[in-house]
Each structure stands twice: as C-alpha cells, then as structure tokens.
Backbone as JSON, one array per atom type, in Angstrom:
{
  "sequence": "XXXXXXXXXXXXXXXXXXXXXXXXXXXXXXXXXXXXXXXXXXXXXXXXXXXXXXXXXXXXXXXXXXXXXXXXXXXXXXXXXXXXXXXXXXXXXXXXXXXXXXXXXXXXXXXXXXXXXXXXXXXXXXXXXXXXXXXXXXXXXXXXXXXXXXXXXXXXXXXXXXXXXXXXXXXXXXXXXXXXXXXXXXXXXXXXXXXXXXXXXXXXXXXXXXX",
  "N": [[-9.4, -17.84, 21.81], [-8.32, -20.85, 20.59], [-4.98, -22.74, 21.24], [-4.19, -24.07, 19.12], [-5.46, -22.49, 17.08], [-4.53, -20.02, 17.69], [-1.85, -20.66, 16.51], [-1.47, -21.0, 14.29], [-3.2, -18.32, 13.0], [-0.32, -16.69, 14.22], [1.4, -17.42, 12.68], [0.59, -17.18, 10.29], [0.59, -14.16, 10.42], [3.32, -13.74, 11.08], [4.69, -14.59, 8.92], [3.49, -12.69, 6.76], [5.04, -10.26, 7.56], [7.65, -11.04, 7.46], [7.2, -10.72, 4.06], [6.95, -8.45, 4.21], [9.03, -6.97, 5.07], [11.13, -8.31, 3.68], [10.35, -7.09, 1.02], [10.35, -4.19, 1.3], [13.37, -3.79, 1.94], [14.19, -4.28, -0.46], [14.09, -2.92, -2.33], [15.85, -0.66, -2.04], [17.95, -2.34, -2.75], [17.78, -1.14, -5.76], [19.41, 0.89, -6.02], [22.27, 1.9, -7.14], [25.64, 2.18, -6.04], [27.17, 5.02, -7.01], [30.18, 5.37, -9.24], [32.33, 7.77, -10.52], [34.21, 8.65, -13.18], [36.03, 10.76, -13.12], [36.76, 12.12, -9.63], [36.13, 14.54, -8.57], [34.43, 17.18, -6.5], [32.37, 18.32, -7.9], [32.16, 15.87, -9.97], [30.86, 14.06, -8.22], [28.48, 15.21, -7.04], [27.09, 15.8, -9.33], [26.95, 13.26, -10.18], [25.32, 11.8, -8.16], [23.21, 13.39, -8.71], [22.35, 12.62, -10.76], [20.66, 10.4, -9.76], [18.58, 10.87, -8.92], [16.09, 10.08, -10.04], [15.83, 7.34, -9.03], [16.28, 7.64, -6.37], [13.54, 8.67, -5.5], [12.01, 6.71, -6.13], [12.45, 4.94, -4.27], [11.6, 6.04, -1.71], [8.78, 6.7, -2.84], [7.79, 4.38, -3.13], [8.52, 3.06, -1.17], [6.66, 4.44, 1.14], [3.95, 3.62, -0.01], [4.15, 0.84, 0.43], [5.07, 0.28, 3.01], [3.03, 1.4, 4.3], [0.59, -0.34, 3.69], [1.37, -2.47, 4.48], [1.35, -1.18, 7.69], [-1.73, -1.01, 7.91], [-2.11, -3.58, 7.39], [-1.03, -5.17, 9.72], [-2.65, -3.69, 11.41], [-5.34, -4.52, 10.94], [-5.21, -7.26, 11.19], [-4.98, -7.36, 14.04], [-6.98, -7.26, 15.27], [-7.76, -9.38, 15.13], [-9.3, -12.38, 16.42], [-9.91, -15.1, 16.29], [-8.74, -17.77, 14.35], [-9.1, -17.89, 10.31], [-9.76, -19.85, 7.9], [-9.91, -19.25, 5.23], [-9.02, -16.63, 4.39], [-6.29, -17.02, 3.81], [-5.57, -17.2, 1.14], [-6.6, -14.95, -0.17], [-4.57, -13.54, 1.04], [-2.37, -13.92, 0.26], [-2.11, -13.43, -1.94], [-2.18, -10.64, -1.99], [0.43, -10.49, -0.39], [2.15, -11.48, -2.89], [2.24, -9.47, -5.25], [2.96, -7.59, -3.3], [5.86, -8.38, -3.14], [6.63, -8.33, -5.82], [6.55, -5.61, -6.03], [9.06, -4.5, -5.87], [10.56, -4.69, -8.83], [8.92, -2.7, -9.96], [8.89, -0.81, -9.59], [11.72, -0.35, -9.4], [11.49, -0.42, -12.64], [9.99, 1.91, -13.14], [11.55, 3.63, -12.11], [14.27, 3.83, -13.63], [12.85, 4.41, -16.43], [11.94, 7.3, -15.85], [10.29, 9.29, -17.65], [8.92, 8.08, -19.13], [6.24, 6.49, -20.19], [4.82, 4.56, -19.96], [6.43, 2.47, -18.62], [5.66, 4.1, -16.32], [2.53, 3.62, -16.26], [3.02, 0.72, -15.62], [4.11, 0.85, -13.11], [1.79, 2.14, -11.45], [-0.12, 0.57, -12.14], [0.37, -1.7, -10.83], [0.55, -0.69, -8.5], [-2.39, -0.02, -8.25], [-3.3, -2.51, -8.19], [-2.57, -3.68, -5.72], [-3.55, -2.3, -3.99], [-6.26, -2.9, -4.39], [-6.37, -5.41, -3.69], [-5.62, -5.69, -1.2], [-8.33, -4.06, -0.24], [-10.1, -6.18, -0.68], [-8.98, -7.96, 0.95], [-9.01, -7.03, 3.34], [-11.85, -6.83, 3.75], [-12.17, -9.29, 3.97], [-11.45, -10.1, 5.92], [-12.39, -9.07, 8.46], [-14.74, -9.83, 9.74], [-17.14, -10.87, 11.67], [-17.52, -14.32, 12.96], [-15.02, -13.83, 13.6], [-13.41, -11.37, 14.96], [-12.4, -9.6, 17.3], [-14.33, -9.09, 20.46], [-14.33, -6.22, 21.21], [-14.26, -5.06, 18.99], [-16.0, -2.4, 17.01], [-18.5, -1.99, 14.82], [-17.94, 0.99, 13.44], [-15.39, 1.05, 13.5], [-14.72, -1.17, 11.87], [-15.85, -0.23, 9.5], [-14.27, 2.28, 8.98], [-11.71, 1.47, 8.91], [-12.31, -0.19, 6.44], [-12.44, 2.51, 4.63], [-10.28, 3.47, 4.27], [-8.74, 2.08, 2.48], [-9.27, 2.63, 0.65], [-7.49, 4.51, -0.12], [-5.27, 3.98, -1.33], [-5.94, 2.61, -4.49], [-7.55, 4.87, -5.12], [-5.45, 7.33, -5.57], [-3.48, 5.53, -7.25], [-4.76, 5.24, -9.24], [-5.35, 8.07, -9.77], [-2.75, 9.12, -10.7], [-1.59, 7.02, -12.56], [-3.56, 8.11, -14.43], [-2.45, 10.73, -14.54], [-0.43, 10.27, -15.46], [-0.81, 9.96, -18.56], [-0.24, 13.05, -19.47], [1.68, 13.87, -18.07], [4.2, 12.21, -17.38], [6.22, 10.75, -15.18], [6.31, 13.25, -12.79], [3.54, 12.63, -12.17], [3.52, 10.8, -10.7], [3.69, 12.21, -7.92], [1.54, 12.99, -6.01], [1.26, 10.66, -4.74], [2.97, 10.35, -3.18], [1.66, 11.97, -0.93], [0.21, 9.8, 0.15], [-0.28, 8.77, 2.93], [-1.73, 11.28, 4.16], [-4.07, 10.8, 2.58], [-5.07, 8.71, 3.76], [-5.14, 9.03, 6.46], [-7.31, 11.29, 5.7], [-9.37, 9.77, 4.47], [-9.81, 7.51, 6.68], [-11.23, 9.56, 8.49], [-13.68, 10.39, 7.27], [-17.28, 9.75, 6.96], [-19.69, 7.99, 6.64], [-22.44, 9.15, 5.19], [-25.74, 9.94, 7.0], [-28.99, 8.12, 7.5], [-31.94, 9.39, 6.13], [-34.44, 10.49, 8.11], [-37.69, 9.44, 7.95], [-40.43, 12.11, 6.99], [-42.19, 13.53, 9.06], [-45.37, 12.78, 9.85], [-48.11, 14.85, 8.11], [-50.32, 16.54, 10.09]],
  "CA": [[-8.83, -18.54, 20.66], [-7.88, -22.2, 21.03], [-3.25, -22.61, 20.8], [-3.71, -24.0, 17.57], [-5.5, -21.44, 16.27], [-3.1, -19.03, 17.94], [-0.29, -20.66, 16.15], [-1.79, -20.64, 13.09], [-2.51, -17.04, 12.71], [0.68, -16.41, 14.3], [2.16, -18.34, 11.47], [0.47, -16.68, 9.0], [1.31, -12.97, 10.54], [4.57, -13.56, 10.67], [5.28, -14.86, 7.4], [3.03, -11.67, 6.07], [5.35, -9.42, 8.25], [8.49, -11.36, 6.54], [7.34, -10.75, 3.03], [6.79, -7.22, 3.76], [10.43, -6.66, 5.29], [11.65, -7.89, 2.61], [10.15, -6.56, -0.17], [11.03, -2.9, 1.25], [14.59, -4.08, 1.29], [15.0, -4.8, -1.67], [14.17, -1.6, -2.83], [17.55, 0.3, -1.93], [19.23, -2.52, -3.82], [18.29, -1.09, -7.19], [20.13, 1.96, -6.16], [23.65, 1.19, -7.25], [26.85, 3.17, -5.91], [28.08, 5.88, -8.25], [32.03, 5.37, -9.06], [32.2, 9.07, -11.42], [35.78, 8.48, -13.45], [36.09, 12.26, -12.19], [36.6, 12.33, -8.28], [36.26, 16.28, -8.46], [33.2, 17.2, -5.95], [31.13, 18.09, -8.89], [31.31, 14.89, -10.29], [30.37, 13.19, -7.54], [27.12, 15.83, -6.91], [26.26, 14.95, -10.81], [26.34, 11.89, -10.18], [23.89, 11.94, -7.34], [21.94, 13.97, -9.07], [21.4, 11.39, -11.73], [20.31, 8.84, -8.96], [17.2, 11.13, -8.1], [14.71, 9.6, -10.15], [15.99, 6.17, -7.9], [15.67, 8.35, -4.8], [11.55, 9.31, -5.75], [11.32, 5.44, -6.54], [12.68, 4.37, -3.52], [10.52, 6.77, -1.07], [7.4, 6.21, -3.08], [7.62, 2.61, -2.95], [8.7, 2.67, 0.53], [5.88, 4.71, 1.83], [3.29, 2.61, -0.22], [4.32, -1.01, 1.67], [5.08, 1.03, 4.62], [0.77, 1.92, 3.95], [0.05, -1.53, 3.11], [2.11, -3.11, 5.99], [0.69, -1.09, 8.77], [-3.25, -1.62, 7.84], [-2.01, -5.38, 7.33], [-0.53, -5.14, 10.8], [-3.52, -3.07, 12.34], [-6.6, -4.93, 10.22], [-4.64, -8.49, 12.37], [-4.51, -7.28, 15.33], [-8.1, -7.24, 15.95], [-8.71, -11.17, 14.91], [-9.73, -13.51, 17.78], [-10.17, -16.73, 15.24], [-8.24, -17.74, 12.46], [-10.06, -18.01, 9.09], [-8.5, -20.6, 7.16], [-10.48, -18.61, 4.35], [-8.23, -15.29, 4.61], [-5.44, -17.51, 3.56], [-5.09, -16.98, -0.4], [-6.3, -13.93, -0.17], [-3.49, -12.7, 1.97], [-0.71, -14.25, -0.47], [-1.84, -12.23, -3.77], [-1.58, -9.58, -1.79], [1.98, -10.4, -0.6], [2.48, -11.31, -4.27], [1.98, -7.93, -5.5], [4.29, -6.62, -2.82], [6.73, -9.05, -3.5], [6.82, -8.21, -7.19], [6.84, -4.16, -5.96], [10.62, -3.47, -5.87], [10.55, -4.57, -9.83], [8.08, -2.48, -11.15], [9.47, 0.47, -8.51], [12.94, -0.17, -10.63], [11.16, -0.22, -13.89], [9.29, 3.37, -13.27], [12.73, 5.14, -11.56], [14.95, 4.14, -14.79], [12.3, 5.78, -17.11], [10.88, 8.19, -15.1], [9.39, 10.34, -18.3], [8.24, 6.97, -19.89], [4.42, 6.12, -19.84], [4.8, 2.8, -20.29], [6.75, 2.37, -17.26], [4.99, 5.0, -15.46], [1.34, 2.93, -16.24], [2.97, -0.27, -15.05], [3.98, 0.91, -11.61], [0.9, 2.85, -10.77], [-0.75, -0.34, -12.2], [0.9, -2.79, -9.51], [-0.25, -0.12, -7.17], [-3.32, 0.09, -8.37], [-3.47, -4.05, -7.94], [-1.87, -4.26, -4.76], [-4.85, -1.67, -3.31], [-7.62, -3.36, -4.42], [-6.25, -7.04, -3.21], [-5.69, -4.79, -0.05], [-9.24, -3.98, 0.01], [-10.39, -7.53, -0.93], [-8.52, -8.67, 2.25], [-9.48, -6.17, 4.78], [-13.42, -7.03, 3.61], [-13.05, -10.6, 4.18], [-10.61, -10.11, 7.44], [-13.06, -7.96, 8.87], [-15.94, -9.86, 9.73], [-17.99, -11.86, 12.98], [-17.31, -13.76, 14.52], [-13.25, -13.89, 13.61], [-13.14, -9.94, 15.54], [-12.63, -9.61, 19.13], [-15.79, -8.44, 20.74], [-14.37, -5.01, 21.27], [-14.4, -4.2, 17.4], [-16.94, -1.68, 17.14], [-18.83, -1.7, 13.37], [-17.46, 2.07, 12.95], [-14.28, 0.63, 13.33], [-14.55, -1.88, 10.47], [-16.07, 0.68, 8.21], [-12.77, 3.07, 8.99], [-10.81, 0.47, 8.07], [-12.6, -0.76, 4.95], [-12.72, 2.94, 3.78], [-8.97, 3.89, 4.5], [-8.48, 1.13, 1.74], [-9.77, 2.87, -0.89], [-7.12, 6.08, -0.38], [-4.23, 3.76, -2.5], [-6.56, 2.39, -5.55], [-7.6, 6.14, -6.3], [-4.46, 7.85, -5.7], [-2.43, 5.17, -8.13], [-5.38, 5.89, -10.58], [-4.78, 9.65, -10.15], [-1.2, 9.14, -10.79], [-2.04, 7.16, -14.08], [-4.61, 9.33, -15.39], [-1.43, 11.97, -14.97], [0.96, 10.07, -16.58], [-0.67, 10.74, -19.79], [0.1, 14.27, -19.94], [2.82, 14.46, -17.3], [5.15, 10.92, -16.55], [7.57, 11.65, -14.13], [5.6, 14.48, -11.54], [2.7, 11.88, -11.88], [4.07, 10.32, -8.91], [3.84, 12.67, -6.64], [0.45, 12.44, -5.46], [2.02, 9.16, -4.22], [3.66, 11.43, -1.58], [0.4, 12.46, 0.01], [-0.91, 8.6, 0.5], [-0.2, 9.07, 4.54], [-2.41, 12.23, 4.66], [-4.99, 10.63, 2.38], [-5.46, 7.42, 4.75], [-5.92, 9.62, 7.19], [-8.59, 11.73, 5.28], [-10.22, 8.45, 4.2], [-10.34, 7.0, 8.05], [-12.34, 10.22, 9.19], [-15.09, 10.53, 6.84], [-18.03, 9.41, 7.85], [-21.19, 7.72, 6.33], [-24.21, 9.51, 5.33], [-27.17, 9.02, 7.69], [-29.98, 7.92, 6.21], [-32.97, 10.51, 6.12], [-35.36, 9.84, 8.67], [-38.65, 9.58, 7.51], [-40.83, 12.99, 7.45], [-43.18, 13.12, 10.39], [-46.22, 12.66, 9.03], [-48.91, 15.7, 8.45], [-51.0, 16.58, 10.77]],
  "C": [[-8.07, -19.78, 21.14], [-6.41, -21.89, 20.74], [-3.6, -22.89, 19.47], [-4.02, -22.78, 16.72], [-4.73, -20.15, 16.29], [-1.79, -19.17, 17.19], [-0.54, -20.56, 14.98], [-2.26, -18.87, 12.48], [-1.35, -16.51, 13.27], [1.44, -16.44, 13.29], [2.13, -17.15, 10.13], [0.55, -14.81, 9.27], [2.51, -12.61, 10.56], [5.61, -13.55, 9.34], [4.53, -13.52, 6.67], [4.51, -10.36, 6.44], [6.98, -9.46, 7.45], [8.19, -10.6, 5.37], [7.69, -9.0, 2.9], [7.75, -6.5, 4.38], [11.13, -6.78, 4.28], [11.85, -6.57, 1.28], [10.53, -4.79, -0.19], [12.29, -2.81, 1.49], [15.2, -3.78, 0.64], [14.81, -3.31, -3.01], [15.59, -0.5, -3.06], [18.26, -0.63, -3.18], [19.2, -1.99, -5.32], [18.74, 0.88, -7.33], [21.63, 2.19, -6.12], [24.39, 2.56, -6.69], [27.07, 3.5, -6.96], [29.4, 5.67, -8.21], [31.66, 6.25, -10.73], [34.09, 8.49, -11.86], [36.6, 9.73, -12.66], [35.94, 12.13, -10.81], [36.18, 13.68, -7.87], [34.67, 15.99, -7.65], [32.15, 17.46, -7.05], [30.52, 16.67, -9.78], [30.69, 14.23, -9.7], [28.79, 14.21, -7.37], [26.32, 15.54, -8.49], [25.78, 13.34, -10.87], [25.41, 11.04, -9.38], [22.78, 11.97, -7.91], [20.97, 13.16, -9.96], [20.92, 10.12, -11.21], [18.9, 9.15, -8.72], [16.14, 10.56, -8.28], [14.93, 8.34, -9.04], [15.4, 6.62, -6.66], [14.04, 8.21, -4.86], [11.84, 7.79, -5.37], [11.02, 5.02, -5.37], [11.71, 5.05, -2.28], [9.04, 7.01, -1.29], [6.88, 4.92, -2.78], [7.7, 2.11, -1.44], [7.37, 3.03, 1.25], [4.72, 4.2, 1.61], [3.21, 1.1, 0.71], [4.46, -0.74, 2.75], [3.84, 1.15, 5.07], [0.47, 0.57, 4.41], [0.57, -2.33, 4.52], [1.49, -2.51, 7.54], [-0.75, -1.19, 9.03], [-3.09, -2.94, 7.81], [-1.88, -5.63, 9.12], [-1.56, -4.66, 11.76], [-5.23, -3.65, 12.03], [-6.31, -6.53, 11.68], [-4.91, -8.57, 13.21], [-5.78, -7.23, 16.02], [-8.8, -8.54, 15.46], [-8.52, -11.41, 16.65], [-9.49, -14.67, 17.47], [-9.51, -16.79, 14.45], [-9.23, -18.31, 11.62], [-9.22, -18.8, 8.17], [-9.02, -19.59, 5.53], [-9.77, -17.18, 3.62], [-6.52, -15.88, 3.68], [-4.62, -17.05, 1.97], [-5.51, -15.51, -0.42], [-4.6, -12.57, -0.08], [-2.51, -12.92, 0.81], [-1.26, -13.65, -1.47], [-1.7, -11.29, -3.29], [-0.04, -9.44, -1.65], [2.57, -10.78, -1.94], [2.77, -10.33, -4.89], [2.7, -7.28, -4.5], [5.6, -7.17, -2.86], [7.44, -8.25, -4.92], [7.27, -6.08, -7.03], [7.97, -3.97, -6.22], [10.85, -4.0, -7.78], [9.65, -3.56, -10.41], [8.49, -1.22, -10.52], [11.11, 1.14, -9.67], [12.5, -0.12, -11.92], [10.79, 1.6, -14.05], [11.09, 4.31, -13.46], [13.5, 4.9, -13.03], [14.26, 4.46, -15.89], [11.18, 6.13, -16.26], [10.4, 8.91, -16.09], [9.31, 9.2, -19.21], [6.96, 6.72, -19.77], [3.98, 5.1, -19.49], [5.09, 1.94, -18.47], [6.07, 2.87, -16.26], [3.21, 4.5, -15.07], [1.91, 1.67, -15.38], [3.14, -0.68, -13.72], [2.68, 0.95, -11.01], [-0.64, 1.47, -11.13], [-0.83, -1.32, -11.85], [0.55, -2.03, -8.63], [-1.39, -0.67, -7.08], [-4.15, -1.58, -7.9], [-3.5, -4.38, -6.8], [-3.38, -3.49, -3.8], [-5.91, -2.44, -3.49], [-7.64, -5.15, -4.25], [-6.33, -6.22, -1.39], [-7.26, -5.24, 0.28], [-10.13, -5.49, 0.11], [-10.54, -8.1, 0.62], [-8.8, -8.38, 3.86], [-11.19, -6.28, 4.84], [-13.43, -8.52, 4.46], [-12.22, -11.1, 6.19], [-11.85, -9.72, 8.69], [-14.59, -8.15, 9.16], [-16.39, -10.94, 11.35], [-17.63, -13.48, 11.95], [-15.84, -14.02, 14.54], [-12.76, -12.78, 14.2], [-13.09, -9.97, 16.95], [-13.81, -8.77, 19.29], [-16.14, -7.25, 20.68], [-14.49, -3.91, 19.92], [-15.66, -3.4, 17.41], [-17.57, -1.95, 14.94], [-18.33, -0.32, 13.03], [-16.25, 1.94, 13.0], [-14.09, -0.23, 12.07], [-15.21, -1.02, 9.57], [-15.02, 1.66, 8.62], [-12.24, 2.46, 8.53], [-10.58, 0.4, 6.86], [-11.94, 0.76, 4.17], [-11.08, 3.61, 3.67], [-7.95, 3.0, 3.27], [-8.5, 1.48, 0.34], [-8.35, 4.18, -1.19], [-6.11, 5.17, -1.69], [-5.17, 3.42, -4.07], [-6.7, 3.62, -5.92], [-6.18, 7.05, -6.04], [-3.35, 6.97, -6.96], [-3.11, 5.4, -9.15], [-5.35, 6.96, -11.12], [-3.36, 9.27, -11.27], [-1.21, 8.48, -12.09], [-2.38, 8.0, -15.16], [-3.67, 10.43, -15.76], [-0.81, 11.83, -15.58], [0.68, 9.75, -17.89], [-0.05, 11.78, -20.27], [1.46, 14.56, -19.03], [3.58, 12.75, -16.67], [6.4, 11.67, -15.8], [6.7, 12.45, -12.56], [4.34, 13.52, -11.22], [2.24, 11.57, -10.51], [3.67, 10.74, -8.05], [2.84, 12.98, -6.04], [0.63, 11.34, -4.47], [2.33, 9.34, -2.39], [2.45, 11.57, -0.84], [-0.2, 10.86, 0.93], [-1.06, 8.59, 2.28], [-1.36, 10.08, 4.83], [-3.76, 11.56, 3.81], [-5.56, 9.74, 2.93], [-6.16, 8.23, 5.75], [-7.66, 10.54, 7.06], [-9.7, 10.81, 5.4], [-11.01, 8.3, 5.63], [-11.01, 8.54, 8.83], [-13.47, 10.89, 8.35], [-15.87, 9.45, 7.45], [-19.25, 8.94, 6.56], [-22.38, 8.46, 6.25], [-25.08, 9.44, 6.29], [-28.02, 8.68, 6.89], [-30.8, 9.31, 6.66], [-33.96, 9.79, 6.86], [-36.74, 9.9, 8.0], [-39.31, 10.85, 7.64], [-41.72, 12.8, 8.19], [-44.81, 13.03, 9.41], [-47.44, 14.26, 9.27], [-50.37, 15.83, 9.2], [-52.52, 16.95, 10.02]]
}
C-alpha cells in the first residue's frame, strides 16, 4: 500500500473508531443519578430499582456497538488498498450508531411501549443491514491482503446477518411482549458466533453416469 493510501485509510479508521467511542459513551449519560427525598436504604434500593429498564438499555445498546465495532475493526484490518468507494458507505453506518444512544433512551423510558420498542429494534435493524452493505463492498479483490482466504470473507459476510434477524425477532416480539422483547438482544455475541461457523452447502456433484 502506497503512504498515502496508508494515511488515508488510517484516517478513515480512526475517525470510524472515534464515532464508535463515542456513541457508547454517551449511553451512560441518559442514566441520571437518583437523589430519593428519603435517604433510608430502601429508598435508595427503589430508586435503583426504577433505573433498571436504563440498566437493560444501556447493556443492550452497549453490546450491539460493541458487535458492530469489533466486525468494523476486524472486516479493516484485512484491507491492503484504500477504496475511496467504501467511503459513504462507512458514514451511514456511523450515522446510525451515532443516532443509537437516542433511540436506546427512547426504548429504556418506555420499556412496555411498542412504539418505542419498534423504533429501537428498528435503528438496529438499520444499523445491521448498513453493516452488511459495508462488509460486502469492504470485502472484495484486490483491496484484501493476499492472505484473505474466500472462506474468510464468506464468515464475515454471514456473521452480519446475526444483528438484522435478531432486531427483527425482537420486533416481531414486541407485539405481544414490549419490554422482554429485548432480550434476545442479549444473545447477539453467541449468535455471531453461531453465524461465523456455519458453513455453505456443497453443491451436489453430478451422479456418475449409468453404466
């Protein structure tokens, strides 16, 4: 890779790496200190207690961009070339994680809302399939170091798909159940992993022919 092009994806990994420090940040802030008029230990454990939906928010949301941030971070790390092409891509994605710690605070203060509960899992659902978008067009000759294997970029690609159907689950639930919806959410770590070790079909070889 020529310096410039070194400095230029540098440029543009770092500033990805920025957005996505932030944006899990900024998450804690919409978990305000309790001051209970009552100092008595119970009020203060009530008044915890009424932080929990915040808590979920903040540990769903975290482990989502936490997702999203280390496939961003591990999809990178196997360029050679920069793609000036990768460019807009990349920023709707950081858009959509930008915008995460609002729609994170919208869900946790009604957690048995639908409304709210559709609009998170529907910035998920966004943020996955710009994801995927990005890891297709990242992910190709001759911008890969040599050592990329093709079963490596199909792991990748398909490890992409675990957030899009898990925030669709989590929709589809929060018809009948807003609130517990969520928690599917929780799993997205073990479903990446699922994802990245399936495997492709073979094809069917032809039958031999009869003798």
């Amino acid at each position: 890779m020529s310096q410039a092009q070194d400095q230029q994806l540098e440029r543009l990994t770092f500033f990805s790496d920025a957005v996505f420090a932030i944006a899990i940040t900024l998450l804690v802030i919409e978990i305000h200190v309790p001051h209970p008029e009552d100092l008595s230990d119970r009020a203060w454990l009530l008044a915890l207690l009424q932080l929990t939906p915040h808590f979920v928010g903040f540990i769903l949301s975290f482990i989502v961009i936490g997702a999203l941030w280390a496939a961003h971070h591990r999809v990178f790390g196997l360029l050679r070339h920069y793609d000036p092409s990768i460019v807009w891509p990349n920023l709707f994605l950081l858009m959509v994680v930008a915008f995460m710690p609002f729609s994170s605070a919208l869900m946790s203060s009604h957690p048995t809302e639908r409304v709210p509960e559709w609009f998170y899992t529907g910035t998920l659902l966004l943020a996955g399939l710009l994801q995927h978008r990005l890891v297709k067009r990242v992910l190709r000759a001759p911008f890969l170091r040599e050592d990329v294997t093709d079963e490596v970029v199909a792991t990748l690609r398909r490890r992409t798909m675990a957030l899009p159907l898990m925030a669709l689950l989590s929709g589809v639930l929060a018809i009948w159940w807003p609130g517990p919806s969520n928690l599917p959410l929780m799993l997205m770590p073990l479903m990446v992993m699922l994802f990245a070790r399936m495997r492709k079909s073979r094809a069917v070889e032809p039958a031999a022919a009869a003798e």
